[in-house]
N, C-alpha and C positions, 0 to 999 in steps of 0.2 A: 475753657478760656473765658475770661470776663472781657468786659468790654472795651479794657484798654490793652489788651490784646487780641482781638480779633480782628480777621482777618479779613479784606474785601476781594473778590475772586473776577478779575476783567478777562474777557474771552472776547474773538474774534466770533468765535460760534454765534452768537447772540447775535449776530449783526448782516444786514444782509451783507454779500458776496460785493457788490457793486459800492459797497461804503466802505469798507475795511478801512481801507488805505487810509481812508480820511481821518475815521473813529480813531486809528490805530496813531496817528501822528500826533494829535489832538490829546490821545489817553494821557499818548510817552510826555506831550509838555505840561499836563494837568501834575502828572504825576512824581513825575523825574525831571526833565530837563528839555527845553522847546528844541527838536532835532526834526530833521527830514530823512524820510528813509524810502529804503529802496525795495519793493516787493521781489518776490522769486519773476524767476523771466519766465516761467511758465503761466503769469500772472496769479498764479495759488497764491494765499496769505492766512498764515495762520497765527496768534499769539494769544498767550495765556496768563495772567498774572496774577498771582496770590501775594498779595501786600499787607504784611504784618508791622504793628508798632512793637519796636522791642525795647524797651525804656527810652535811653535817649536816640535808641538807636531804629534803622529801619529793617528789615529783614522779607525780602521779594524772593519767591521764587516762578519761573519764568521757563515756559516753552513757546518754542517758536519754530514754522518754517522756513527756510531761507531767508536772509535779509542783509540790508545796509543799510547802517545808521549814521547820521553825521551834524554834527554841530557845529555851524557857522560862527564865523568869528563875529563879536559884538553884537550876539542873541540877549534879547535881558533874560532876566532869569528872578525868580522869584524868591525873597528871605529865606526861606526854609526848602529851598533846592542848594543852597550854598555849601553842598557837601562834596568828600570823597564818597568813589564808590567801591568797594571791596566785590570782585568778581571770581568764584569758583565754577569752572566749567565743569558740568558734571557729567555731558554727552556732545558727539560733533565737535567740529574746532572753530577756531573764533580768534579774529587780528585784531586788535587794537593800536590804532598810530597815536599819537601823542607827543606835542612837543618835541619835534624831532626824531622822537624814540618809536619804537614796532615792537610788539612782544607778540608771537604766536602761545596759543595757548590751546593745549589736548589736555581732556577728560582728566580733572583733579587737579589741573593747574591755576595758580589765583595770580591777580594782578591787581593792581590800583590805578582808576583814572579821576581827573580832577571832572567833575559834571558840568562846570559854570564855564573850563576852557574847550577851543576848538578841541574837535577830537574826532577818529571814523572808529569805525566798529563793522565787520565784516563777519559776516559766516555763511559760508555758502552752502552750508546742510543744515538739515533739522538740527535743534541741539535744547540742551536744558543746562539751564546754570542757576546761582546764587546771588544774589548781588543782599550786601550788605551797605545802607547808605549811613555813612557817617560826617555828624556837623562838624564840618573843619576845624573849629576850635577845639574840639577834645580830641581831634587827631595830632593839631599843632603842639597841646599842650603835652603830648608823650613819646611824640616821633620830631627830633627837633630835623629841621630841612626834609621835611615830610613834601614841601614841593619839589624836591628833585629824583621824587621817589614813583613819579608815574609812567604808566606802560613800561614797567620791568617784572620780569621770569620770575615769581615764584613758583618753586617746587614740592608738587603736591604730595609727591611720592616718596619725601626724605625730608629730615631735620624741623624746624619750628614751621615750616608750609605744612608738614602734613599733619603735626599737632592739630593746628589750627584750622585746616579744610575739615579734620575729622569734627572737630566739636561741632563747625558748624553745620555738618551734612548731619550729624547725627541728633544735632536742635530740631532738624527741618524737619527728618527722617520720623521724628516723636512726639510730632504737636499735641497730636491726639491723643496721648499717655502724659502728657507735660499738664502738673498744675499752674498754674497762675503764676505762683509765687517762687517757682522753680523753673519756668521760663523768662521773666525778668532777672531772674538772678546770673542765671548763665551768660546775659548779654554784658555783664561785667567783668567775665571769665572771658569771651569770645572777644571785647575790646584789650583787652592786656595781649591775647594771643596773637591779634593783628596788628596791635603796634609790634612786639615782638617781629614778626614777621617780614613786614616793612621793614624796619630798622635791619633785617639780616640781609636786606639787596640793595640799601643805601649806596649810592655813591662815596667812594672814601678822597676823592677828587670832585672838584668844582664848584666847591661851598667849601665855608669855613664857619663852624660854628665860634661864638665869645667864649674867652677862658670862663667864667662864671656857670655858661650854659653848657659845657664842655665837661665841668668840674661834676655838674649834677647827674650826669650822666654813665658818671665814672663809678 
């Protein structure tokens, strides 16, 4: 991997025991989105993050033990956190609430949350997951009513969800055999997949797209 693909590797391990929480709240708003969280109630804390640029897009993979994440309404938020986040659980379960909505999610299951709105995040076990961040604009521009498309059930284990969780478990899964040029490339194949994907748990109620944008879509 060159250098606009590599990767930065954040750990809890590095830090003493007595900072975690701090380190670890501070990483999540450097990095992603300014939230508060909640450590395991056995006060343990563990988290790991491998943060890839993948063209325009981000691609994080992430373990952790126990936690609660939550983002307060009217946090700012910084230009280039202005994204959706594409989540595949790869281990442990994990709730996402969202604008009204709650999606539970087991092992191969993906979901969409918006970063910049309120939202909790819950997992009360170790777990590993995926998280794909993408700038709203080029989500907006291929998923139209892509905002009423957050905290809902994709499925990992059938139809265009498990297309799409495979390619991208199987990006992560190959970094290390992936040239340069053929991991930039797939993140053009892995956007097409997730609008796809998205678009299959659209709400067919509660928006109405313009005949024009309707038409293009057809």
């Amino acid at each position: 991997m060159d250098t606009a693909t590599t990767a930065i590797r954040l750990s809890t391990i590095d830090v003493p025991p007595r900072e975690r929480h701090g380190w670890l709240r501070e990483t999540i708003g450097r990095e992603y989105v300014k939230v508060e969280i909640s450590p395991p109630g056995d006060g343990s804390l563990f988290n790991e993050m491998d943060i890839r640029p993948w063209a325009n897009l981000k691609l994080s993979s992430i373990r952790s033990s126990a936690i609660t994440i939550e983002r307060l309404p009217a946090e700012p938020y910084r230009d280039h956190q202005d994204a959706y986040y594409a989540v595949i659980l790869l281990s442990g379960q994990c709730r996402i609430d969202q604008q009204g909505r709650t999606v539970e999610l087991n092992p191969g299951d993906m979901t969409l949350y918006d970063a910049t709105l309120p939202h909790r995040i819950q997992c009360p076990q170790d777990l590993a997951k995926l998280i794909v961040a993408i700038p709203k604009p080029i989500l907006r521009e291929r998923v139209a009513g892509v905002e009423h498309c957050t905290a809902l059930h994709i499925p990992g284990n059938q139809g265009i969800g498990a297309v799409t969780a495979g390619l991208i478990r199987s990006t992560a899964g190959q970094l290390n055999s992936l040239r340069p040029q053929e991991f930039l490339a797939l993140a053009e194949q892995a956007m097409d997949l997730l609008a796809m994907a998205v678009t299959s748990v659209r709400p067919t109620v509660g928006f109405t797209l313009s005949k024009s944008r309707s038409a293009s879509l057809c």
